[in-house]
Biotite code that builds the C-alpha atoms (Angstrom):
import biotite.structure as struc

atoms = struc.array([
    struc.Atom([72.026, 88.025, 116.730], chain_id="A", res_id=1, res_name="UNK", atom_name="CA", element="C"),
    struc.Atom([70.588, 84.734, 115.731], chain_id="A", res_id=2, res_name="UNK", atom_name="CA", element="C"),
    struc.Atom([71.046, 83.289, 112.121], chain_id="A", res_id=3, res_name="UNK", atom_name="CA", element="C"),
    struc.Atom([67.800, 83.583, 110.637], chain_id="A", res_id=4, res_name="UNK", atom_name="CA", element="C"),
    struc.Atom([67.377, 87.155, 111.643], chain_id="A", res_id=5, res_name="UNK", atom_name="CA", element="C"),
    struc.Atom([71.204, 88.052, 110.734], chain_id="A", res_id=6, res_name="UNK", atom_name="CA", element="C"),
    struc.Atom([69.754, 85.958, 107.387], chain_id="A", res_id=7, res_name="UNK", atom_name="CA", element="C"),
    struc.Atom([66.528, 88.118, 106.873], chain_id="A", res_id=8, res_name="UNK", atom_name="CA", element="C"),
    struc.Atom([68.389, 91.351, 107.366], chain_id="A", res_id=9, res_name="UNK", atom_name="CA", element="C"),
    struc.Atom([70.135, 90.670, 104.812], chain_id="A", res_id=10, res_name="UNK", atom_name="CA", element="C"),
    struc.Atom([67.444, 89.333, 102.386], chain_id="A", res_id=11, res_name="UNK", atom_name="CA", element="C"),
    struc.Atom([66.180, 92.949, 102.748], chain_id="A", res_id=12, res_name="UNK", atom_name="CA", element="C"),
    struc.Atom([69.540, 94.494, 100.814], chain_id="A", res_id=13, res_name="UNK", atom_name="CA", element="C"),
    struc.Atom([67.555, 92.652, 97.545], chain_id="A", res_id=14, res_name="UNK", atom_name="CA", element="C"),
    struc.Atom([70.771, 92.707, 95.352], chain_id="A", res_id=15, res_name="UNK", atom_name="CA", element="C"),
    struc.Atom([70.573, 92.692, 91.775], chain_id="A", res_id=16, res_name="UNK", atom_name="CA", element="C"),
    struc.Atom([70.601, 89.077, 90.371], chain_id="A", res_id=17, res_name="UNK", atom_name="CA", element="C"),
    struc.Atom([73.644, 87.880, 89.018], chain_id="A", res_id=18, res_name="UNK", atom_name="CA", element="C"),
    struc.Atom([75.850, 90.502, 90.174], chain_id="A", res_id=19, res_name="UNK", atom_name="CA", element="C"),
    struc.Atom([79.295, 89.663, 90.697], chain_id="A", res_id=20, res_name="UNK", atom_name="CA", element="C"),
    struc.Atom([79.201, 90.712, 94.973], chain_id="A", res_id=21, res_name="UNK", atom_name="CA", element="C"),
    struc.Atom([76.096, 88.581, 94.838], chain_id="A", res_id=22, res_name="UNK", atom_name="CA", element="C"),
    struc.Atom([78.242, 85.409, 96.229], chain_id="A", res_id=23, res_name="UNK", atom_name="CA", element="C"),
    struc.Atom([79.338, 87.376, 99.530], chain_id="A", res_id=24, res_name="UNK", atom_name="CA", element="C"),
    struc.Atom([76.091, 86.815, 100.746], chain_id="A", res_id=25, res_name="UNK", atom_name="CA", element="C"),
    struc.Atom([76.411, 82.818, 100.106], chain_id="A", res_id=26, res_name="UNK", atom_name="CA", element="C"),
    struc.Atom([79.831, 81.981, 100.257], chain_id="A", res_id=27, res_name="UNK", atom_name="CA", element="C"),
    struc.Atom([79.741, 81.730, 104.103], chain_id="A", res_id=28, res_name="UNK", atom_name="CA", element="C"),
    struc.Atom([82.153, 79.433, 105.700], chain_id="A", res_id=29, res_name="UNK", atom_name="CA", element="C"),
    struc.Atom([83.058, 79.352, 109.057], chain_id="A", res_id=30, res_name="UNK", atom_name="CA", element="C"),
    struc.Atom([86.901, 78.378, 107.834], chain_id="A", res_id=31, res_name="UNK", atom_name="CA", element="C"),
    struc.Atom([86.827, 80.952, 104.641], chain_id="A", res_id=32, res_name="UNK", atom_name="CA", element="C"),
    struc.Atom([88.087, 84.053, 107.291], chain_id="A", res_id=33, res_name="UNK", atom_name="CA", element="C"),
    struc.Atom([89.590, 87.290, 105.765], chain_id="A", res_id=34, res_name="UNK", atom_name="CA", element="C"),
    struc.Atom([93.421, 87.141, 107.245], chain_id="A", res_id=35, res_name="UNK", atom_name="CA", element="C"),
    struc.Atom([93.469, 87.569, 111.081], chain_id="A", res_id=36, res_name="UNK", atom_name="CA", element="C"),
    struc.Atom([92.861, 91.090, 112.915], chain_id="A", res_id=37, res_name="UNK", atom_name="CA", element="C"),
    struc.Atom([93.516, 92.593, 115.529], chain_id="A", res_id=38, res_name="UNK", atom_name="CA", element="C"),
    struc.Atom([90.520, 90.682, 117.475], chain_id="A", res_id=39, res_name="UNK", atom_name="CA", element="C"),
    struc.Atom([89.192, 87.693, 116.327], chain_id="A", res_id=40, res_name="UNK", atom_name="CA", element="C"),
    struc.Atom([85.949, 87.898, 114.095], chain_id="A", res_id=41, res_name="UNK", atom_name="CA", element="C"),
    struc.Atom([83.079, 85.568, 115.182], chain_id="A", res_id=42, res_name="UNK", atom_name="CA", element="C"),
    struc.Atom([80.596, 83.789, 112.937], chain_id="A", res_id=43, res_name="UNK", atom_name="CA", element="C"),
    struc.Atom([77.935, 86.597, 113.079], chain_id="A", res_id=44, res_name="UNK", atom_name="CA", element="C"),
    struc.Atom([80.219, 89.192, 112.416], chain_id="A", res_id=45, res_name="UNK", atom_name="CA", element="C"),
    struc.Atom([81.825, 87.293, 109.426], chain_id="A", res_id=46, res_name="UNK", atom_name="CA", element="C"),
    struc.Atom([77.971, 87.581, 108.349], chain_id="A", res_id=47, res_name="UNK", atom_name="CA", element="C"),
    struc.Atom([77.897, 91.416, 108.978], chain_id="A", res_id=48, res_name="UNK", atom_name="CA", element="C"),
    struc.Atom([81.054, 92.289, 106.998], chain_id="A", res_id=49, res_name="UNK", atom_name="CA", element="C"),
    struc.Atom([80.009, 90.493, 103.873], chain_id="A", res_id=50, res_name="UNK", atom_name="CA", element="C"),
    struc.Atom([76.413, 92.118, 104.109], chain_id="A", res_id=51, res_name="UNK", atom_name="CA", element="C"),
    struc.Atom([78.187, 96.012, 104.854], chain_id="A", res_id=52, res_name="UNK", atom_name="CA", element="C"),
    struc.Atom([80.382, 94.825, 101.933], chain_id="A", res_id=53, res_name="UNK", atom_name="CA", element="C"),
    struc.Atom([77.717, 94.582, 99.269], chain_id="A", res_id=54, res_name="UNK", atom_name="CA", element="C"),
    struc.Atom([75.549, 97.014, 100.391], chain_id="A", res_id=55, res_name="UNK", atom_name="CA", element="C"),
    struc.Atom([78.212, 99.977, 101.204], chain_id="A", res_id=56, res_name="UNK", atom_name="CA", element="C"),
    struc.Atom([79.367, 98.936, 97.417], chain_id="A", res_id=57, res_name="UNK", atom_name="CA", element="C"),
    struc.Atom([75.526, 98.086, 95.498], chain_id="A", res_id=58, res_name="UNK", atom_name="CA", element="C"),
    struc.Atom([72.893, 99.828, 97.551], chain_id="A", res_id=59, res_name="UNK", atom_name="CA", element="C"),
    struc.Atom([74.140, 102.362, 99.909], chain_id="A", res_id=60, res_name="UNK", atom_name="CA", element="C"),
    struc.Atom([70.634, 103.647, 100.723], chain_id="A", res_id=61, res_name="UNK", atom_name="CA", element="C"),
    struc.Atom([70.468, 100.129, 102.886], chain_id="A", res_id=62, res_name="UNK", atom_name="CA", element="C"),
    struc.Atom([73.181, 101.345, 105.010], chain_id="A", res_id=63, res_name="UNK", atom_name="CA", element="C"),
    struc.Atom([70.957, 102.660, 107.551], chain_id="A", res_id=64, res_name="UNK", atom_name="CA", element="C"),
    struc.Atom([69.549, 99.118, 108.149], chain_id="A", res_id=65, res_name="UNK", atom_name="CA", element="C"),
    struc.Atom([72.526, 98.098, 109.820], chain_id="A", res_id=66, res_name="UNK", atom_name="CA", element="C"),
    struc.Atom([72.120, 100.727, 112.486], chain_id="A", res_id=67, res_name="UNK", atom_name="CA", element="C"),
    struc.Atom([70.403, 97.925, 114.686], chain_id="A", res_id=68, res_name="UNK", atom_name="CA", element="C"),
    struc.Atom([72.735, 95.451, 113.992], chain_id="A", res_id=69, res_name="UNK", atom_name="CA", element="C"),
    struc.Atom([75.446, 97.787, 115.639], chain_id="A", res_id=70, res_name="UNK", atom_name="CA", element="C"),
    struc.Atom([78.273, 96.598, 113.716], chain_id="A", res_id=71, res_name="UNK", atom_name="CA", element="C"),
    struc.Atom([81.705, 96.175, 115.873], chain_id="A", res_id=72, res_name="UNK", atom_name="CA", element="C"),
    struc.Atom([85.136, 97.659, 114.449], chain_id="A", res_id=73, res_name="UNK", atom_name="CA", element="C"),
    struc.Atom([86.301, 94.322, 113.697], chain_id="A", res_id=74, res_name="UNK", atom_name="CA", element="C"),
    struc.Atom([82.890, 93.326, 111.770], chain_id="A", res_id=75, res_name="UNK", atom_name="CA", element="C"),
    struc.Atom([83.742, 96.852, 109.709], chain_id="A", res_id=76, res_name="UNK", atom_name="CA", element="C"),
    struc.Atom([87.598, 95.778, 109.270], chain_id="A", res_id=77, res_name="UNK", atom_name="CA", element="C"),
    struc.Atom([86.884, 92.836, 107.766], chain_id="A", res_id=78, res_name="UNK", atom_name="CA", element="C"),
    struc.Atom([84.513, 94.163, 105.655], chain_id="A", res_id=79, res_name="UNK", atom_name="CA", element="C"),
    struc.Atom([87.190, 96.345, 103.987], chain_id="A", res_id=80, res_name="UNK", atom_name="CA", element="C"),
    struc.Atom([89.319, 93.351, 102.680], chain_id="A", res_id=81, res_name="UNK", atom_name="CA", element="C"),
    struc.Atom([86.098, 92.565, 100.698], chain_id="A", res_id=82, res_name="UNK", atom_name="CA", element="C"),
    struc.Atom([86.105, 95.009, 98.214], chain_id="A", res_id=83, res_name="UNK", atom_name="CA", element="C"),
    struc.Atom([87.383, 94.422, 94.506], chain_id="A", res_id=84, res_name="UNK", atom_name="CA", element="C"),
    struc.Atom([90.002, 96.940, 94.246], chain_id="A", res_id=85, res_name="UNK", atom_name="CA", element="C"),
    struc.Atom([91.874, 100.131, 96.199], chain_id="A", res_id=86, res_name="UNK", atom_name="CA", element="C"),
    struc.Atom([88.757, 102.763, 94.679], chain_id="A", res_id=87, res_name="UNK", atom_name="CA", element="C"),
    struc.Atom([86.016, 100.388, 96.237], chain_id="A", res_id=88, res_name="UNK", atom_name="CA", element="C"),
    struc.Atom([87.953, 100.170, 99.529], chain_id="A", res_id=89, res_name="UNK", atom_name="CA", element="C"),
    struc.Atom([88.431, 103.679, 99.987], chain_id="A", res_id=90, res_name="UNK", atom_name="CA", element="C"),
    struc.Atom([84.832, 104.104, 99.208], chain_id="A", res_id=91, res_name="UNK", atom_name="CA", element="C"),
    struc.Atom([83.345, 101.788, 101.557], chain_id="A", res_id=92, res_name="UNK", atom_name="CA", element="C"),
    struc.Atom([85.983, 103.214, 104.356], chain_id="A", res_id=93, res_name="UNK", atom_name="CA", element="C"),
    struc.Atom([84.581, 106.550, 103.686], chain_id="A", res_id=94, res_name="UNK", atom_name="CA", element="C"),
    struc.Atom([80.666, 104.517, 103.809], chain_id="A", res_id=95, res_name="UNK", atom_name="CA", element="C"),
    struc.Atom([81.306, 103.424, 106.739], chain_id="A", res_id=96, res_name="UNK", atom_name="CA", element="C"),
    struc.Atom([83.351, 105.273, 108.844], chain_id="A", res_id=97, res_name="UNK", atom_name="CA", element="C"),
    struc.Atom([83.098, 108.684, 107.800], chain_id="A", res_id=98, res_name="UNK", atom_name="CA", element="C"),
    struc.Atom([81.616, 111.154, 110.909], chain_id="A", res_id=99, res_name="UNK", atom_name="CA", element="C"),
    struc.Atom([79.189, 112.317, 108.214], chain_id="A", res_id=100, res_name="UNK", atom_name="CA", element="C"),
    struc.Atom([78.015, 108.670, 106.983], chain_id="A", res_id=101, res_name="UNK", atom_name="CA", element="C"),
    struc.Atom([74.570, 106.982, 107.994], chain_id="A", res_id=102, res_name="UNK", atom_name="CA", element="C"),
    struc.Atom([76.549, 104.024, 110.055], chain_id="A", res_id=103, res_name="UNK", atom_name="CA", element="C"),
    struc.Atom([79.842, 106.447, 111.398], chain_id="A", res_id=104, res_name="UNK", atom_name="CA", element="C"),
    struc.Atom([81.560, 103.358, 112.705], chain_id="A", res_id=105, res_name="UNK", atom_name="CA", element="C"),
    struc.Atom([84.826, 104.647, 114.661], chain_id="A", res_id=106, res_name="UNK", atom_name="CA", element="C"),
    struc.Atom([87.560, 103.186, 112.213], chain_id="A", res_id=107, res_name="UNK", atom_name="CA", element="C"),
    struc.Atom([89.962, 100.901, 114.101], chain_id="A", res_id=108, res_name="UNK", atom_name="CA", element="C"),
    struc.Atom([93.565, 101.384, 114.057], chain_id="A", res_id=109, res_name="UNK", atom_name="CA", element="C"),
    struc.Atom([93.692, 97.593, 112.126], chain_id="A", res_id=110, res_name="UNK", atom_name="CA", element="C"),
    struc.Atom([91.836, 99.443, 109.186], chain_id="A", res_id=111, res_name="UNK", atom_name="CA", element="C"),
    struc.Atom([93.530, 102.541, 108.999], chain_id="A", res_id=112, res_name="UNK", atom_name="CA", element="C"),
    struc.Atom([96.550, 100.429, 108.145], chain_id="A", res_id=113, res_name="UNK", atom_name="CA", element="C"),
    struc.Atom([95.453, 98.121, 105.994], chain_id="A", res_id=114, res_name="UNK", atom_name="CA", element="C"),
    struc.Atom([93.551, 100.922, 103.759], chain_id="A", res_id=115, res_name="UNK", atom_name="CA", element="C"),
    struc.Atom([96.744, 103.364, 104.008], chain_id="A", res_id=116, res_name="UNK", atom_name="CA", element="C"),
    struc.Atom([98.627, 99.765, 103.274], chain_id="A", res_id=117, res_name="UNK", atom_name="CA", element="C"),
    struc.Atom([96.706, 99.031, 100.068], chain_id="A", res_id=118, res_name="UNK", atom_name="CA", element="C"),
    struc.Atom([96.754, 103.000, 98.737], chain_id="A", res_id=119, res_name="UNK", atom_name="CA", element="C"),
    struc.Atom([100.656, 102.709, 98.787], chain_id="A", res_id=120, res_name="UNK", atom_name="CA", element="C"),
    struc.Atom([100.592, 99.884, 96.849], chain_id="A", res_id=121, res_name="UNK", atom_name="CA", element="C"),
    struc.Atom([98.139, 100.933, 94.397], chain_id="A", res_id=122, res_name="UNK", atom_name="CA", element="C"),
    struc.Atom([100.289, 103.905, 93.732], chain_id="A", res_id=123, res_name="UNK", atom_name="CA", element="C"),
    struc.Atom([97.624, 106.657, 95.734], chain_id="A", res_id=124, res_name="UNK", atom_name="CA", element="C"),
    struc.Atom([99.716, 107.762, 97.836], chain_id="A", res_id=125, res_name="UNK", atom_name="CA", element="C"),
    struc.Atom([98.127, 111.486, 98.515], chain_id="A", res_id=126, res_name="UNK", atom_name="CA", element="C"),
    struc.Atom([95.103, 109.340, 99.605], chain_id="A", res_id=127, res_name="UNK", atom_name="CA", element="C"),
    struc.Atom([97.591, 107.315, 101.961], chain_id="A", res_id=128, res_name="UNK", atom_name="CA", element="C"),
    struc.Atom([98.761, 110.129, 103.261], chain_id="A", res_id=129, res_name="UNK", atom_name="CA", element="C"),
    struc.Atom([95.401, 111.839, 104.185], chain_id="A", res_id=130, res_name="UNK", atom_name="CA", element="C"),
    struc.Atom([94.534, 109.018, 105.925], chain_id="A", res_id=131, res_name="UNK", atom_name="CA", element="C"),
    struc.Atom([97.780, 108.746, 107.608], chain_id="A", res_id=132, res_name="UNK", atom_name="CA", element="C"),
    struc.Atom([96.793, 111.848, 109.419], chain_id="A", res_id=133, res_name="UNK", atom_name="CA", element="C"),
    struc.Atom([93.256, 111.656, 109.904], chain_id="A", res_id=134, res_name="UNK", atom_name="CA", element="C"),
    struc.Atom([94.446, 108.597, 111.949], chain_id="A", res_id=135, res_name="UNK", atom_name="CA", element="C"),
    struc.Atom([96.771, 110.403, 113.696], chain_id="A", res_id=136, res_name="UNK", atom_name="CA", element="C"),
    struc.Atom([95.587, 113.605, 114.372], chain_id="A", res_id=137, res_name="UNK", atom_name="CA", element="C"),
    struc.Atom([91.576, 112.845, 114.562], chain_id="A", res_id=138, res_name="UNK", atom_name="CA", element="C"),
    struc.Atom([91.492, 108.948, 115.676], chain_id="A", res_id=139, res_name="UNK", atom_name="CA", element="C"),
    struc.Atom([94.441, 109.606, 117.948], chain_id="A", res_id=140, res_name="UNK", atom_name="CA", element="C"),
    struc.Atom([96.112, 106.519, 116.742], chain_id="A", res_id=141, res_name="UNK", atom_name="CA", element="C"),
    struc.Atom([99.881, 106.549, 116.299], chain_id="A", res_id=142, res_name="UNK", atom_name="CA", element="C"),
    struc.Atom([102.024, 103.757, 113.999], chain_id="A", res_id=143, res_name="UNK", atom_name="CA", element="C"),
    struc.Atom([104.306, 101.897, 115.247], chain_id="A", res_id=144, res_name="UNK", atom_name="CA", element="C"),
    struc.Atom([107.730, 101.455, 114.047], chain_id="A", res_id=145, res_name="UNK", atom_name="CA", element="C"),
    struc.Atom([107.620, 99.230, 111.292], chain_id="A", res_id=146, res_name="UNK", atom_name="CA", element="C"),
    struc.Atom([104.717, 101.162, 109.616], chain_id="A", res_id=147, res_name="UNK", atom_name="CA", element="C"),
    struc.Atom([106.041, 104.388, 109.802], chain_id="A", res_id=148, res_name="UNK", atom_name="CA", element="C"),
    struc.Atom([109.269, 102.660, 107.991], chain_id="A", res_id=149, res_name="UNK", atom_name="CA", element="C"),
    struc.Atom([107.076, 101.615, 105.763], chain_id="A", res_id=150, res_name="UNK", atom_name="CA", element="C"),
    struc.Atom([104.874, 104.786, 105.021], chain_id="A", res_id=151, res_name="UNK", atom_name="CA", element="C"),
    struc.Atom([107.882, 106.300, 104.470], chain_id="A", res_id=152, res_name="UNK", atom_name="CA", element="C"),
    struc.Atom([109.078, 104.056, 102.115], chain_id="A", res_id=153, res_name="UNK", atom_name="CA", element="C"),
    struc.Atom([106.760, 103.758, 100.029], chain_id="A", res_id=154, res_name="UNK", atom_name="CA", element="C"),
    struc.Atom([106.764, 107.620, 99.673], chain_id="A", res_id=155, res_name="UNK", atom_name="CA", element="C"),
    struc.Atom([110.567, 107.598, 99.061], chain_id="A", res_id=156, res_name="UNK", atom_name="CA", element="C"),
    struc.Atom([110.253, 105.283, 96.004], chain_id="A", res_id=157, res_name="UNK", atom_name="CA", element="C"),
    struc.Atom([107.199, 106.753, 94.456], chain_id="A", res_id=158, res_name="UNK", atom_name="CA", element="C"),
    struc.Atom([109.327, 110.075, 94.283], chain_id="A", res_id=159, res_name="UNK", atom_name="CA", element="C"),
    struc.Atom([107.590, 112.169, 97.384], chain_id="A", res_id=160, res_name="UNK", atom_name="CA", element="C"),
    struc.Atom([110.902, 112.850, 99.407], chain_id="A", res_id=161, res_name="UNK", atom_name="CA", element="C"),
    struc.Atom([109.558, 115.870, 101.355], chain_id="A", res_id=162, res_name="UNK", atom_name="CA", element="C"),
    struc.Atom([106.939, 113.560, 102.756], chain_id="A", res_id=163, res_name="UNK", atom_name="CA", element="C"),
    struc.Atom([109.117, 110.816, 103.539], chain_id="A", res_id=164, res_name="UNK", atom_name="CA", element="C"),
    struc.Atom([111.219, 113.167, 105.435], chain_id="A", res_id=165, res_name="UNK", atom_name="CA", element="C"),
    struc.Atom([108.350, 114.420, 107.056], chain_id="A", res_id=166, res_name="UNK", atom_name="CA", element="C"),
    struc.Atom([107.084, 111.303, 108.142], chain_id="A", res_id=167, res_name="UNK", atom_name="CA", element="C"),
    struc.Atom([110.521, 110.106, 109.651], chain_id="A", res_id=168, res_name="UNK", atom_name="CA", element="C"),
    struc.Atom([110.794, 113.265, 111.405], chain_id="A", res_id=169, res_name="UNK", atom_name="CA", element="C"),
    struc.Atom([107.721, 112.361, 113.705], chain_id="A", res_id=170, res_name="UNK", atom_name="CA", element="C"),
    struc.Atom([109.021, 108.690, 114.304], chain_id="A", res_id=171, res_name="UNK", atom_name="CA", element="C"),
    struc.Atom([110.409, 110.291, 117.940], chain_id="A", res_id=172, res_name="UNK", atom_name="CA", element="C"),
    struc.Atom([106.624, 112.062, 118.635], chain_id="A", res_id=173, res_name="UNK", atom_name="CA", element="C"),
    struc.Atom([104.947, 108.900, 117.530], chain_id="A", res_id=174, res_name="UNK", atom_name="CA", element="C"),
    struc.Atom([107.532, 106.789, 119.735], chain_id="A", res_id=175, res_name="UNK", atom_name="CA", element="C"),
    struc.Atom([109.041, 105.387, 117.320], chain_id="A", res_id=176, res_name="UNK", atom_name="CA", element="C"),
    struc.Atom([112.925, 104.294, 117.147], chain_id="A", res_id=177, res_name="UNK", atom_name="CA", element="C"),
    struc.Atom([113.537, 103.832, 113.334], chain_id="A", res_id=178, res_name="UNK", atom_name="CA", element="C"),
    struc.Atom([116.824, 102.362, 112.688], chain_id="A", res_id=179, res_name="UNK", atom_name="CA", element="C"),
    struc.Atom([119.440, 104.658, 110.746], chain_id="A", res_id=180, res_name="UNK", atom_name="CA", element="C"),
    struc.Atom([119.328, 102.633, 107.360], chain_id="A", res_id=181, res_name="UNK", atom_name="CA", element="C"),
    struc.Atom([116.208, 104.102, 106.847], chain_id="A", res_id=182, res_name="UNK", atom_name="CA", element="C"),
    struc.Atom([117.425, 107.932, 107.298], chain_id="A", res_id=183, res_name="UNK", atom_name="CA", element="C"),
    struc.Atom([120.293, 106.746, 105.580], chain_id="A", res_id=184, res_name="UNK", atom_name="CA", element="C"),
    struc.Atom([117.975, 105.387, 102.396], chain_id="A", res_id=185, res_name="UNK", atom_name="CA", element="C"),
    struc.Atom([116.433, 108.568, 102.345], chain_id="A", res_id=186, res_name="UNK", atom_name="CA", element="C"),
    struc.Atom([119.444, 111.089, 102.565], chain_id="A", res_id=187, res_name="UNK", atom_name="CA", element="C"),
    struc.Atom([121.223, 109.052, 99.830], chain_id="A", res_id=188, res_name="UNK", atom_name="CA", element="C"),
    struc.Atom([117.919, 109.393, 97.418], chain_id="A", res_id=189, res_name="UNK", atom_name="CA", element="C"),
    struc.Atom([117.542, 113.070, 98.266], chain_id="A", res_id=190, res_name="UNK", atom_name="CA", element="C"),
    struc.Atom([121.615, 113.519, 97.061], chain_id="A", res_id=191, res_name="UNK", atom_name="CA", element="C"),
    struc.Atom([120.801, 111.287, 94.438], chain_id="A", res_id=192, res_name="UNK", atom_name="CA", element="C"),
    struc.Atom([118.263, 113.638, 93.056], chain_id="A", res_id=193, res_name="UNK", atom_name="CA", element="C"),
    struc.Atom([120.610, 116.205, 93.335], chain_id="A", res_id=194, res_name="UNK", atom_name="CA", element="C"),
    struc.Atom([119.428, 117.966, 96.337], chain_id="A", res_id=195, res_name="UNK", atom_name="CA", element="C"),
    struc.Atom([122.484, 117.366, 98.461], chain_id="A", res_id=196, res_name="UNK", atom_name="CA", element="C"),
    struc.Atom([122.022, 120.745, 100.602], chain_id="A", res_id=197, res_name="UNK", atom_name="CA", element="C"),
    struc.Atom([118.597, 119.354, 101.290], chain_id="A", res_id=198, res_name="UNK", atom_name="CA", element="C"),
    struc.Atom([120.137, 116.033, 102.606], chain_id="A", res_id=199, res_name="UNK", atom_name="CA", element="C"),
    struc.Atom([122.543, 118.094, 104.703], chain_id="A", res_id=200, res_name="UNK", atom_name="CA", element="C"),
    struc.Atom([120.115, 120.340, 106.167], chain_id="A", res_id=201, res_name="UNK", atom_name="CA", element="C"),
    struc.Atom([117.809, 116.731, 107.638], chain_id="A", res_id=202, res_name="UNK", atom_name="CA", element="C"),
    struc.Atom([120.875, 115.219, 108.308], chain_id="A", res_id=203, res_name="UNK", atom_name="CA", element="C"),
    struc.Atom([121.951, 118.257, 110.569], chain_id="A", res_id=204, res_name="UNK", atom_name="CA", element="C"),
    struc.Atom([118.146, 118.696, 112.213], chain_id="A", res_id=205, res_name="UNK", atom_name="CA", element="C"),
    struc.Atom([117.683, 115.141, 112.542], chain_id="A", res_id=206, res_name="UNK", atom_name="CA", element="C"),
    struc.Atom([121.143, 114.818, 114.865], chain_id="A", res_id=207, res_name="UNK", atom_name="CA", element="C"),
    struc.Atom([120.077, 117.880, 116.627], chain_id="A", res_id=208, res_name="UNK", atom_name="CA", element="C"),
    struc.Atom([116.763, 116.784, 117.092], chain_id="A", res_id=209, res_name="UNK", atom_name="CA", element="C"),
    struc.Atom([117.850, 113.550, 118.156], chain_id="A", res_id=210, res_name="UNK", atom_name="CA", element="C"),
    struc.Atom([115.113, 112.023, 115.830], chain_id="A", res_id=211, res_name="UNK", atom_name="CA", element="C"),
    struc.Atom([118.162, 109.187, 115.062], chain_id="A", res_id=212, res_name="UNK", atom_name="CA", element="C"),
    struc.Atom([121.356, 108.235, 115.878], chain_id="A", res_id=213, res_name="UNK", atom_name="CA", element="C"),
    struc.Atom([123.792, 108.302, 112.985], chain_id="A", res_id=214, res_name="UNK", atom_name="CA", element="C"),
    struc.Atom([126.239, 105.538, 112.152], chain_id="A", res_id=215, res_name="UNK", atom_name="CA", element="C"),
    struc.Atom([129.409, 105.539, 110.066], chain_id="A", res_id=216, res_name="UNK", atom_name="CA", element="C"),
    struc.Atom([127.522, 104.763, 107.158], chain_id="A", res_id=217, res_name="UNK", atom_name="CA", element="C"),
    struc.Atom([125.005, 108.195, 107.648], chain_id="A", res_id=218, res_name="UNK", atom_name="CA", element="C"),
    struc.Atom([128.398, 110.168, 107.511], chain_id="A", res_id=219, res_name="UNK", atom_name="CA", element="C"),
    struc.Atom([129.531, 108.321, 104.292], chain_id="A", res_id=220, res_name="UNK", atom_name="CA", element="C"),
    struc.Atom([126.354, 109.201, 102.313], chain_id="A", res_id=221, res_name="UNK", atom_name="CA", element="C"),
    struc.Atom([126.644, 113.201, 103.472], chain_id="A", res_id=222, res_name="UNK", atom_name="CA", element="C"),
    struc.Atom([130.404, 113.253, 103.046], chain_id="A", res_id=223, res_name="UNK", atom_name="CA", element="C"),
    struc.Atom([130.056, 111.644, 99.686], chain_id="A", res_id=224, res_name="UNK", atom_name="CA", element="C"),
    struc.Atom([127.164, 113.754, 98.657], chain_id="A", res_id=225, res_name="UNK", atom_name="CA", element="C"),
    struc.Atom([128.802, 117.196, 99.752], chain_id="A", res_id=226, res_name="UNK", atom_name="CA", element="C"),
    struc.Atom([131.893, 116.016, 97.525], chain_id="A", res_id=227, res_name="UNK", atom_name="CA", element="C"),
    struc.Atom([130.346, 115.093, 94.514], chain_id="A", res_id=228, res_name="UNK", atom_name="CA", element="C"),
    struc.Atom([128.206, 118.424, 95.052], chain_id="A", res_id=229, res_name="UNK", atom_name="CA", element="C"),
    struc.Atom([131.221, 120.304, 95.270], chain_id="A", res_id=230, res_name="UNK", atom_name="CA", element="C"),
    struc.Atom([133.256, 118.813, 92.421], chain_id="A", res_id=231, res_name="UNK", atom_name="CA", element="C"),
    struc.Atom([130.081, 119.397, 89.728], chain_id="A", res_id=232, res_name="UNK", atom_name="CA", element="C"),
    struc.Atom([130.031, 122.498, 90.257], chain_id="A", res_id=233, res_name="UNK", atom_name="CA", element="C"),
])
């Protein structure tokens, strides 16, 4: 779309004067580029995901507006890494991508990540893991390894074993090969809590399952649990 039509669109959201989100619409720069995606974002699209910015965030009722502007995935990706804070990114996710929103933009598998990214390290990590599966099971997206490790992470340190357990139990249905020291990580928190017949029972369905290959120090962290199990009680 040319400039002064891409320009005039936008003149149309009439944002309050003042407001803070008023300087996405004028701080374009060719150079000033969110950090790189999956695709790389052209000028006009840099435009787009400013304007879907503010007015997914100000004046949602201008949503609709966009419709002719068919905004890409990537123009909709970037847009997300505009919002102030983890609530406003959620929100404008849900804005624009959201079956029952006015734009219903298919989410890429670029922002699935980076909103499920930003949720676990805002400390939401029930909304990380709703999105986790809507991306899975809806989108048809799977993770690869190094974001299931760190999915599962992150849910192992904020206290949610059961789902970090769950989540490393899929790694072989989403293709994944995690390495051991992650299962290992986990087992040793789960013991650690004090649910050592817990760890034992993963540790056995895992091997069976042949989710991961243990090594000698997956045997240490049972072995060690079982016996400090077994002299408290």
């Amino acid at each position: 779309m040319p400039p002064h039509l891409l320009l005039h669109s936008l003149l149309q959201l009439r944002v309050p004067p003042r407001h803070p989100l008023l300087r996405l619409l004028h701080s374009y720069n060719p150079i000033d580029r969110p950090p790189p995606l999956d695709q790389p974002l052209h000028d006009a699209e840099l435009w787009i995901a400013k304007a879907l910015a503010t007015a997914a965030l100000l004046l949602p009722h201008y949503l609709p507006a966009f419709r002719r502007l068919a905004p890409s995935q990537v123009a909709a990706a970037a847009a997300l890494r505009h919002a102030p804070c983890a609530s406003s990114t959620l929100h404008l996710f849900s804005a624009l991508h959201s079956p029952h929103s006015q734009l219903a933009i298919p989410p890429s598998a670029h922002s699935y990540r980076y909103v499920i990214s930003l949720m676990c390290q805002s400390g939401r990590h029930t909304d990380a893991l709703q999105l986790f599966d809507q991306m899975t099971d809806q989108s048809g997206y799977f993770p690869n390894a190094r974001f299931l490790s760190f999915l599962s992470g992150s849910c192992a340190t904020a206290g949610l074993l059961d789902a970090a357990a769950a989540l490393l139990s899929k790694a072989s249905q989403f293709g994944c090969s995690i390495e051991a020291y992650a299962y290992n990580k986990l087992l040793g928190l789960f013991i650690g809590r004090g649910r050592v017949q817990d760890a034992v029972v993963l540790f056995e369905g895992w091997i069976q399952g042949r989710v991961y290959s243990p090594d000698v120090w997956s045997f240490n962290v049972v072995i060690k649990g079982v016996c400090k199990g077994k002299g408290g009680e």
